[in-house]
VEXDORO-137595 format. One record per residue (C-alpha): x, y, z; residue in three letters; residue number from 1; chain. Coordinates in steps of 0.2 Angstrom, whole numbers, plus 5000, padded with zeros to 4 digits. Layout:
% VEXDORO-137595
<pt x="X" y="Y" z="Z" residu="ala" num="NUM" chaine="A"/>
...
% end
This chain:
% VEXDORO-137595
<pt x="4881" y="4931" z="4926" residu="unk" num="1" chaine="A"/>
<pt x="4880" y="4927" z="4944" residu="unk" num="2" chaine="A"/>
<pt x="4892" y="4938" z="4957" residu="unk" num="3" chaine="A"/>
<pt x="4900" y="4922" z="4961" residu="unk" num="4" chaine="A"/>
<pt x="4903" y="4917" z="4945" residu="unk" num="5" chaine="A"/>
<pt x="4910" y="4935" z="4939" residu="unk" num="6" chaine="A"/>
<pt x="4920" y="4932" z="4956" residu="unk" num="7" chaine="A"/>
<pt x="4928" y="4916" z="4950" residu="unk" num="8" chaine="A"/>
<pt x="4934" y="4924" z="4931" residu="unk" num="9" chaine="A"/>
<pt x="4943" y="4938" z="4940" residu="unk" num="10" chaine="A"/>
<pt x="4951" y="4927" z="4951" residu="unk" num="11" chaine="A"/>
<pt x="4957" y="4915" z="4934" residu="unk" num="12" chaine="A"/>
<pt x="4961" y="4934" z="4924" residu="unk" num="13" chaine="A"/>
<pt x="4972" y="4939" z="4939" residu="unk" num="14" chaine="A"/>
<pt x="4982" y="4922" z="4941" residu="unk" num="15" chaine="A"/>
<pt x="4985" y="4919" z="4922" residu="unk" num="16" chaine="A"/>
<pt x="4993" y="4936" z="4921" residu="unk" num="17" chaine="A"/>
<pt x="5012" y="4935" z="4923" residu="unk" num="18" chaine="A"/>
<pt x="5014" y="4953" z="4928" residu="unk" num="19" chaine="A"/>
<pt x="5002" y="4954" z="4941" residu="unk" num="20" chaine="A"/>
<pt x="5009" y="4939" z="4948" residu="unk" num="21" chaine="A"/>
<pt x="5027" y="4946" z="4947" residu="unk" num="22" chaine="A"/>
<pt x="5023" y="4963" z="4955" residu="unk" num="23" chaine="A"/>
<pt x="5017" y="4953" z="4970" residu="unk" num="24" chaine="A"/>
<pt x="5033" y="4944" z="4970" residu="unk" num="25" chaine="A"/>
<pt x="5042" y="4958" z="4969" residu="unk" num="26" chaine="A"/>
<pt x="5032" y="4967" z="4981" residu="unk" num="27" chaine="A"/>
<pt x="5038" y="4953" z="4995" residu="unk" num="28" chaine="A"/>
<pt x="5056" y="4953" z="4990" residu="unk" num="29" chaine="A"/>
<pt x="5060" y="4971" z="4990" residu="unk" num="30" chaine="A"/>
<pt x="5051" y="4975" z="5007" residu="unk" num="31" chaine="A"/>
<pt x="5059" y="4962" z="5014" residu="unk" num="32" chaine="A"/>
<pt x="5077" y="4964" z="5009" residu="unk" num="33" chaine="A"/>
<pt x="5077" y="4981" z="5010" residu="unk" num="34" chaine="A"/>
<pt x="5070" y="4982" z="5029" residu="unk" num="35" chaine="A"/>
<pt x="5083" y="4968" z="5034" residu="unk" num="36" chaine="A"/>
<pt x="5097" y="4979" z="5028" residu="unk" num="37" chaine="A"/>
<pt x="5090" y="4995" z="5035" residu="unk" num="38" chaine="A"/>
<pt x="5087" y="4987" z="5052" residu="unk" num="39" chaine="A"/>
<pt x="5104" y="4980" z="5051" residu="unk" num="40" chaine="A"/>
<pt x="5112" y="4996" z="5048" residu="unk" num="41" chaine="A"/>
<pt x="5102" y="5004" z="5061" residu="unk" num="42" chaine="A"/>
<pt x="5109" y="4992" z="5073" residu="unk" num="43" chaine="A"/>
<pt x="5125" y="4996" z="5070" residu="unk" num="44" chaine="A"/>
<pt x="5124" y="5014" z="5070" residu="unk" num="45" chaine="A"/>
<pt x="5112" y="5014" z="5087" residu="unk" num="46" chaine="A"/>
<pt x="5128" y="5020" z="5097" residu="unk" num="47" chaine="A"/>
<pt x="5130" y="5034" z="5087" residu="unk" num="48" chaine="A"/>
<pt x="5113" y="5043" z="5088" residu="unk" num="49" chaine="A"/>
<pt x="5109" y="5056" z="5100" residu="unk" num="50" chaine="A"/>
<pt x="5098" y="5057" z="5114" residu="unk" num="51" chaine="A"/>
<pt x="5083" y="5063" z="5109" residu="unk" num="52" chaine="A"/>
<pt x="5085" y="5049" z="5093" residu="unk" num="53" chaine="A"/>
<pt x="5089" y="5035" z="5103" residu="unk" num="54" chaine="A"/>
<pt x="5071" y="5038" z="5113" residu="unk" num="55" chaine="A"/>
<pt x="5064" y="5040" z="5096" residu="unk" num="56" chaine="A"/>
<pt x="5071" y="5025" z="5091" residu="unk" num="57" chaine="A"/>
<pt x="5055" y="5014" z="5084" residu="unk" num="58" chaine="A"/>
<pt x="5062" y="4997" z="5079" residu="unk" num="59" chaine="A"/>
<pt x="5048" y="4991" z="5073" residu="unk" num="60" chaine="A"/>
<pt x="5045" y="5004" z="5062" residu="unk" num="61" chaine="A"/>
<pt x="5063" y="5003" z="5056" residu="unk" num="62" chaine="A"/>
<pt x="5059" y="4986" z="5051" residu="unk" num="63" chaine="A"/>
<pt x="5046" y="4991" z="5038" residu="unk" num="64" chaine="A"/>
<pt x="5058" y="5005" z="5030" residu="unk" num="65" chaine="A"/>
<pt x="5056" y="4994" z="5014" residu="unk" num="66" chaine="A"/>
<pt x="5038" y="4995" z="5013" residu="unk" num="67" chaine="A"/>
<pt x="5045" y="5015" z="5004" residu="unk" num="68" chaine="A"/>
<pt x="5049" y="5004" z="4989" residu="unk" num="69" chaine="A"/>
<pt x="5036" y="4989" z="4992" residu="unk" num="70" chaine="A"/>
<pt x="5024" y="5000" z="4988" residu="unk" num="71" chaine="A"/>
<pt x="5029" y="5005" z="4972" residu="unk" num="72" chaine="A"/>
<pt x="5027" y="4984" z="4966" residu="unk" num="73" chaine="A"/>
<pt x="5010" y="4985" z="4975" residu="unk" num="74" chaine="A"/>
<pt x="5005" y="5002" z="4967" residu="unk" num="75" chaine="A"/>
<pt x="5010" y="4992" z="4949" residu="unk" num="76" chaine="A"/>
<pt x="4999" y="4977" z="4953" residu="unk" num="77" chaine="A"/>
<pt x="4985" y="4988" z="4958" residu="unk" num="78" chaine="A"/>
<pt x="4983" y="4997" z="4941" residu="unk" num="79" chaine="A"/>
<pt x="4989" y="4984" z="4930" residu="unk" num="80" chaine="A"/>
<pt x="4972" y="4972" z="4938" residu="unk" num="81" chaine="A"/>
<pt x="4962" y="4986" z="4934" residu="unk" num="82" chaine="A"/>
<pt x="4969" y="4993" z="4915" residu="unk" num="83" chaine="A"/>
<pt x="4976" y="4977" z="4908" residu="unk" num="84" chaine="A"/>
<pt x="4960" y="4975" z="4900" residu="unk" num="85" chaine="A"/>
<pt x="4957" y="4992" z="4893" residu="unk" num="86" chaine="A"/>
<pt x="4976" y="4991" z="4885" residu="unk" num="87" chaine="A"/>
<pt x="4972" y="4975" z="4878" residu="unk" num="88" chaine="A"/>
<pt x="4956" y="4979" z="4872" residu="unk" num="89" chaine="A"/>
<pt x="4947" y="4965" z="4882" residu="unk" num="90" chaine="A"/>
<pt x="4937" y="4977" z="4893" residu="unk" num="91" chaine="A"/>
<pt x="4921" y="4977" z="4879" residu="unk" num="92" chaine="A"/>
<pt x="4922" y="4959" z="4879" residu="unk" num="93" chaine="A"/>
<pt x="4920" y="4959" z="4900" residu="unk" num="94" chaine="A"/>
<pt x="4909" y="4971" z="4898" residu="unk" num="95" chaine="A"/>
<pt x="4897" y="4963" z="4888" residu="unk" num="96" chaine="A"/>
<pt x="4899" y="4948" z="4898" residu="unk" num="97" chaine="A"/>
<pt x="4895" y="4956" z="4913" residu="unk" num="98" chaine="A"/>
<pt x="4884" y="4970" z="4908" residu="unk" num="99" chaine="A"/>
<pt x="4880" y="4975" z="4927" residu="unk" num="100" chaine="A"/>
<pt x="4897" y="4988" z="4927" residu="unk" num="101" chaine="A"/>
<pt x="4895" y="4989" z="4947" residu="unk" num="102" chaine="A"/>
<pt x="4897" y="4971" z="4949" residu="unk" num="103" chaine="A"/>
<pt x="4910" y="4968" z="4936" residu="unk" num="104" chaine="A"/>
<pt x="4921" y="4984" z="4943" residu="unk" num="105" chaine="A"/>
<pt x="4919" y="4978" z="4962" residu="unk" num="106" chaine="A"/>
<pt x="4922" y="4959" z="4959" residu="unk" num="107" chaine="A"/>
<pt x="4938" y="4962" z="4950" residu="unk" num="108" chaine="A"/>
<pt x="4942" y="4974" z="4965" residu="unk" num="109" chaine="A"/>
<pt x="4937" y="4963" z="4978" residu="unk" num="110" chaine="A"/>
<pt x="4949" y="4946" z="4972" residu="unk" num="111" chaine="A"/>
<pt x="4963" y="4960" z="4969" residu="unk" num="112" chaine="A"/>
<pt x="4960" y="4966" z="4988" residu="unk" num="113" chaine="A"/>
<pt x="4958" y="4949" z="4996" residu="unk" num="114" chaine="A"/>
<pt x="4976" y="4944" z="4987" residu="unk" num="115" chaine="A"/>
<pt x="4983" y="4959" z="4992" residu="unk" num="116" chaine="A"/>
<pt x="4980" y="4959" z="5010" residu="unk" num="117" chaine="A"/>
<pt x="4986" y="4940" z="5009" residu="unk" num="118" chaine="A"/>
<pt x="5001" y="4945" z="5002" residu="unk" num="119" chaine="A"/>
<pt x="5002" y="4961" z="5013" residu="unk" num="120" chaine="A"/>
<pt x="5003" y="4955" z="5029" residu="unk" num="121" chaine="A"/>
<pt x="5011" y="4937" z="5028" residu="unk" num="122" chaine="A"/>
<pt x="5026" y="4953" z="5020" residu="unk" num="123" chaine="A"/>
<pt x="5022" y="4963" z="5036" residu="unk" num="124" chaine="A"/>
<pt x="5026" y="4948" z="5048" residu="unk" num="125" chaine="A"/>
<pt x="5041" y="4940" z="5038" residu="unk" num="126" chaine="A"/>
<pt x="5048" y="4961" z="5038" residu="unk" num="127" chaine="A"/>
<pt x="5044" y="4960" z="5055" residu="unk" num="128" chaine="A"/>
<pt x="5053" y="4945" z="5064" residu="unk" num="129" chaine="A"/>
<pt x="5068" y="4946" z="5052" residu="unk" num="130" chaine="A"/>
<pt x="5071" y="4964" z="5055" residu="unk" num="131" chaine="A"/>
<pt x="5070" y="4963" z="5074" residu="unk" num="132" chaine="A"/>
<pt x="5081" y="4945" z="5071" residu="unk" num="133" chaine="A"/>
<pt x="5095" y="4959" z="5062" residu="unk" num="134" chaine="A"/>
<pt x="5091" y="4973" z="5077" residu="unk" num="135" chaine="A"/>
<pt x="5096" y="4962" z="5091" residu="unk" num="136" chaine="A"/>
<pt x="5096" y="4971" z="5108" residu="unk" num="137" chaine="A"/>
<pt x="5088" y="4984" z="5102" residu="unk" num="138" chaine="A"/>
<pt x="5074" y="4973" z="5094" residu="unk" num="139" chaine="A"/>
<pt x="5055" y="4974" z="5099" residu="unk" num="140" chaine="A"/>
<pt x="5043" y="4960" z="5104" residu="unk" num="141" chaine="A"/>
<pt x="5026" y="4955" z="5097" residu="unk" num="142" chaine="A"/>
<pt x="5019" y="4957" z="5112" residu="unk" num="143" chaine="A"/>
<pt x="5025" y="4973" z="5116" residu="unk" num="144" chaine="A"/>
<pt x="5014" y="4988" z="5118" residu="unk" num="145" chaine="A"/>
<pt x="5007" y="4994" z="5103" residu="unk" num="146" chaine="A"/>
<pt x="5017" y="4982" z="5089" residu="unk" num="147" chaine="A"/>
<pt x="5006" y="4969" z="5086" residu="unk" num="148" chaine="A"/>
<pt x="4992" y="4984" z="5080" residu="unk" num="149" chaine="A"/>
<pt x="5008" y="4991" z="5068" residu="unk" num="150" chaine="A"/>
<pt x="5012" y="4973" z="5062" residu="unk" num="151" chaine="A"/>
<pt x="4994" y="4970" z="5057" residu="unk" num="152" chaine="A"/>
<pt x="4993" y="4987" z="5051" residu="unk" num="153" chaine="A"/>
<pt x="5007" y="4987" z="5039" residu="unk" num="154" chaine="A"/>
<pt x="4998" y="4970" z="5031" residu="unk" num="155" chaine="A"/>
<pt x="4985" y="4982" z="5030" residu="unk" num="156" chaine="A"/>
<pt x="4994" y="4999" z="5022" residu="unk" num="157" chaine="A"/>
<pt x="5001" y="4987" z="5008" residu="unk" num="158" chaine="A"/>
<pt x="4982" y="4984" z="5002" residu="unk" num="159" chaine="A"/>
<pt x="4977" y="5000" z="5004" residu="unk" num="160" chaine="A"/>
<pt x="4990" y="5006" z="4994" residu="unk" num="161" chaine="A"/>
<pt x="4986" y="4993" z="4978" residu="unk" num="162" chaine="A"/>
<pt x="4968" y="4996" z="4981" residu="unk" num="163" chaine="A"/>
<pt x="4967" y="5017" z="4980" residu="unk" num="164" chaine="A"/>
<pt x="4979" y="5012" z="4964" residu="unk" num="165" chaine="A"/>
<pt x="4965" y="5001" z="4956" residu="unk" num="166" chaine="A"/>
<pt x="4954" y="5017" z="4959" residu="unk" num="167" chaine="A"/>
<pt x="4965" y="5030" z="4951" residu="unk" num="168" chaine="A"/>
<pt x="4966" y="5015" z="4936" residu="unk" num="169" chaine="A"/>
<pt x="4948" y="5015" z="4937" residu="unk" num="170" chaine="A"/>
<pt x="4947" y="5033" z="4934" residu="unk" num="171" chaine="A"/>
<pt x="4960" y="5035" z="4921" residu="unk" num="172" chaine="A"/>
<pt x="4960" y="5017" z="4912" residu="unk" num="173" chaine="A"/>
<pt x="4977" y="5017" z="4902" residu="unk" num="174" chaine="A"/>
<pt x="4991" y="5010" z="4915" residu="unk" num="175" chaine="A"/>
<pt x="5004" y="5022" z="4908" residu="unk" num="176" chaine="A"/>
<pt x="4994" y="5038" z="4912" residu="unk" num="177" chaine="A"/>
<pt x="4992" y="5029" z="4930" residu="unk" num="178" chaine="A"/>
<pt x="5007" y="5025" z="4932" residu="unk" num="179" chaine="A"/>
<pt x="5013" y="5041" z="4928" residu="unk" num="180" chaine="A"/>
<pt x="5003" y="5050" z="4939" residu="unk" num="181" chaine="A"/>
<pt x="5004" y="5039" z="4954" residu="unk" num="182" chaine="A"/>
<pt x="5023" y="5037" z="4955" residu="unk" num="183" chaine="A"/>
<pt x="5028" y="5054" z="4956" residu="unk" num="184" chaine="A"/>
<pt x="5012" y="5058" z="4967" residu="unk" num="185" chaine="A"/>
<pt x="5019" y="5044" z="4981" residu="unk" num="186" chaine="A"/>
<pt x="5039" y="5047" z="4976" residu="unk" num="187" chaine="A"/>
<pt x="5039" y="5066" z="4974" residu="unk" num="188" chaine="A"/>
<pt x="5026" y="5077" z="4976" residu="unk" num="189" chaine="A"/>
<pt x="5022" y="5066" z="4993" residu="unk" num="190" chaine="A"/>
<pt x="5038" y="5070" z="5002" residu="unk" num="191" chaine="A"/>
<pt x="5041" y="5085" z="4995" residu="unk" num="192" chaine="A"/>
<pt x="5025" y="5091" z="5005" residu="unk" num="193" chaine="A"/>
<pt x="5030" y="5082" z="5019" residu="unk" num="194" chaine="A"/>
<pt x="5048" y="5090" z="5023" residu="unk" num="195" chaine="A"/>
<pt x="5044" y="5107" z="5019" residu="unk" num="196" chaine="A"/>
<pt x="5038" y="5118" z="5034" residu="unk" num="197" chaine="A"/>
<pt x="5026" y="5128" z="5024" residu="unk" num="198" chaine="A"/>
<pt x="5016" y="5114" z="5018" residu="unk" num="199" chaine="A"/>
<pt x="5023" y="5099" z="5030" residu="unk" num="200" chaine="A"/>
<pt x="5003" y="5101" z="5038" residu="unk" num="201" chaine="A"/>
<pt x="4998" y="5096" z="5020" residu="unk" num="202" chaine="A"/>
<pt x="5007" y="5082" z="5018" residu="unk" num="203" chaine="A"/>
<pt x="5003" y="5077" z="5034" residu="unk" num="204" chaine="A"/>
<pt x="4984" y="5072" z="5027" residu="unk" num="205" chaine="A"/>
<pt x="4991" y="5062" z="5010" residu="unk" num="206" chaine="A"/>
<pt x="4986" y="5044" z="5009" residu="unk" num="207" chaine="A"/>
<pt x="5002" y="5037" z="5012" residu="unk" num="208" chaine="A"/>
<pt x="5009" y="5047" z="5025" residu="unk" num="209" chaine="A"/>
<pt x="4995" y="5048" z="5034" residu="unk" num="210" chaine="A"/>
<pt x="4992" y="5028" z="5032" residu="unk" num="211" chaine="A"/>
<pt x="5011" y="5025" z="5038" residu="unk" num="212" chaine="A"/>
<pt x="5005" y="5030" z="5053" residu="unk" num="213" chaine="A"/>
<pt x="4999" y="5014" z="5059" residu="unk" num="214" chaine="A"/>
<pt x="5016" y="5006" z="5058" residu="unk" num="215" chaine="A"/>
<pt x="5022" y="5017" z="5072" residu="unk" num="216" chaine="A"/>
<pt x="5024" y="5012" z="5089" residu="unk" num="217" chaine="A"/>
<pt x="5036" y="5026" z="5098" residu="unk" num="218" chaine="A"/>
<pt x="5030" y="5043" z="5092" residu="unk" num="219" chaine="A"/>
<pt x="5046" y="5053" z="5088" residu="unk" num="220" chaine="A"/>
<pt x="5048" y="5067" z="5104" residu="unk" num="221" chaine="A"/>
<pt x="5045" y="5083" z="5090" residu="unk" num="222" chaine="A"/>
<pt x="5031" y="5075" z="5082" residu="unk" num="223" chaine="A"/>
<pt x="5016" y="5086" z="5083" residu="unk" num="224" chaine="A"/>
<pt x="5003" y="5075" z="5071" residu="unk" num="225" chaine="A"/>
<pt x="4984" y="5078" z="5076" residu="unk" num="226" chaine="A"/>
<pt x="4977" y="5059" z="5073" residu="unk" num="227" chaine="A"/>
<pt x="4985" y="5042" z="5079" residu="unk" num="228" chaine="A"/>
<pt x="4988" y="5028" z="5072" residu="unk" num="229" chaine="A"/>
<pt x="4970" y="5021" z="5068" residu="unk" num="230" chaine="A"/>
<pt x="4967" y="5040" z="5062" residu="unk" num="231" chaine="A"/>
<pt x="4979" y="5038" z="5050" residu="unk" num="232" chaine="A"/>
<pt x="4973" y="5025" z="5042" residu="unk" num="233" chaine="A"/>
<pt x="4956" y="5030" z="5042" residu="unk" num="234" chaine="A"/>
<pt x="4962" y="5044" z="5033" residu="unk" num="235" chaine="A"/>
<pt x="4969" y="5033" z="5020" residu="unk" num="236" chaine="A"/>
<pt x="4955" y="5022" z="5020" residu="unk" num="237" chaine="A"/>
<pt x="4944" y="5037" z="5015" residu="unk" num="238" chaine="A"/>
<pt x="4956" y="5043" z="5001" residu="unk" num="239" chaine="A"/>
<pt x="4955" y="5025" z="4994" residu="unk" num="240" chaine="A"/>
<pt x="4936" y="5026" z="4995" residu="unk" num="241" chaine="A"/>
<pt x="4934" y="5041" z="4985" residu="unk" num="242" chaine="A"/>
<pt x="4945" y="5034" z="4972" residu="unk" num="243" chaine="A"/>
<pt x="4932" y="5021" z="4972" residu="unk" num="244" chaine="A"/>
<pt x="4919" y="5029" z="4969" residu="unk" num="245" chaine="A"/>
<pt x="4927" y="5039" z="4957" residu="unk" num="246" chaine="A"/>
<pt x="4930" y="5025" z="4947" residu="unk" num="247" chaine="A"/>
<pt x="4915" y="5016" z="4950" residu="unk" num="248" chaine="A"/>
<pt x="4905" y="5031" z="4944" residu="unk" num="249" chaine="A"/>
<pt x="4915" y="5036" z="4925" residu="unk" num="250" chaine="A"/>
<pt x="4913" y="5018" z="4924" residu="unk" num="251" chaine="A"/>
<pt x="4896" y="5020" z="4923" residu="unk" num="252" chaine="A"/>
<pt x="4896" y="5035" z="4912" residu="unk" num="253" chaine="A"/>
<pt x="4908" y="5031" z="4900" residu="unk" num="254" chaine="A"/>
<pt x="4908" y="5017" z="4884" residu="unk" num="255" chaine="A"/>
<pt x="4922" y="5006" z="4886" residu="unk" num="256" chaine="A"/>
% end
């Protein structure tokens, strides 16, 4: 089968799937909501904040304080894309549609990818403009130094985040063991690492903190992180990649 016509069946697979559909959805609605109310809150407690967290203060980056749960919906899509098939036993019949495993693994990837960035960062700006509409005075501007870059990048953290998931699902094939591994690794064992001193430099290089990075604009006064923004997400670009290849290579070795 050609890669254009593989290309075309994932992209049928994906939108004849009500999950998939409705973890993008939900993806949008949490991120959103959840970054209006934080930004308005934030507003209203400016005044209260100390010196050294009013120059911290990163309204931008407050505005995208729902992508912490966002990503849980894209982290869903991302496995569910990847195992529906092996849950529902269809993966033999793929399989032996599309013998070549390479191009039937990265066509799936590459629909799943090119919807997720899509939905990513039309999410990013929407997050964006109504959370500086809730900050008011204390809001930022798109053209302002450095938030454009953290607009565009929070578009591309959200893919990032589905992508390394369709890896891991790759790897492991059954959404439940995915899942189960996934959210405590983002929800738990992520900021655990992250707040405690002894392994906060650790944490530091985990795909999510370290891809966060790019939806900074005003680095906090104590922050002593080696890599900047684009550093981040290179680091979580090349998490992602590994768990691509990982994928991509018990793919091959394994039946189906």
């Amino acid at each position: 089968m050609a890669a254009t016509q593989v290309v075309r069946s994932e992209w049928t697979k994906i939108r004849s799937v009500a999950s998939t559909v409705w973890t993008l959805s939900l993806a949008v609605v949490v991120t959103i909501a959840l970054g209006v109310l934080i930004s308005l809150l934030s507003k209203h407690e400016f005044d209260n904040l100390g010196a050294e967290d009013k120059l911290s203060f990163d309204p931008t980056f407050i505005s995208f304080a729902g992508m912490t749960l966002g990503q849980l919906a894209m982290i869903v899509f991302g496995v569910l894309v990847v195992s529906n098939e092996y849950s529902t036993g269809m993966i033999r019949t793929s399989l032996a549609a599309v013998p070549q495993r390479g191009t039937f693994l990265f066509s799936k990837i590459a629909v799943a990818t090119g919807l997720a960035f899509v939905v990513g960062l039309a999410t990013s700006f929407v997050t964006f403009f109504l959370g500086q509409a809730m900050l008011g005075e204390h809001r930022a501007e798109l053209g302002d130094p450095g938030v454009l870059r953290a607009v565009f990048g929070g578009g591309l953290y959200m893919t990032l985040i589905a992508v390394f998931s369709m890896g891991v699902a790759a790897m492991l094939r059954s959404p439940m063991l995915s899942l189960g591994i996934l959210m405590p690794f983002f929800f738990l064992i992520s900021n655990i690492l992250g707040n405690v001193g002894a392994t906060e430099k650790i944490g530091r290089y985990l795909p999510d903190q370290a891809g966060s990075k790019i939806m900074q604009v005003v680095t906090p006064v104590d922050d002593d992180t080696p890599y900047g923004p684009w550093g981040g997400l290179g680091i979580m670009a090349l998490w992602t990649v590994a768990a691509l290849a990982g994928g991509y290579l018990l793919l091959k070795k394994r039946d189906a």
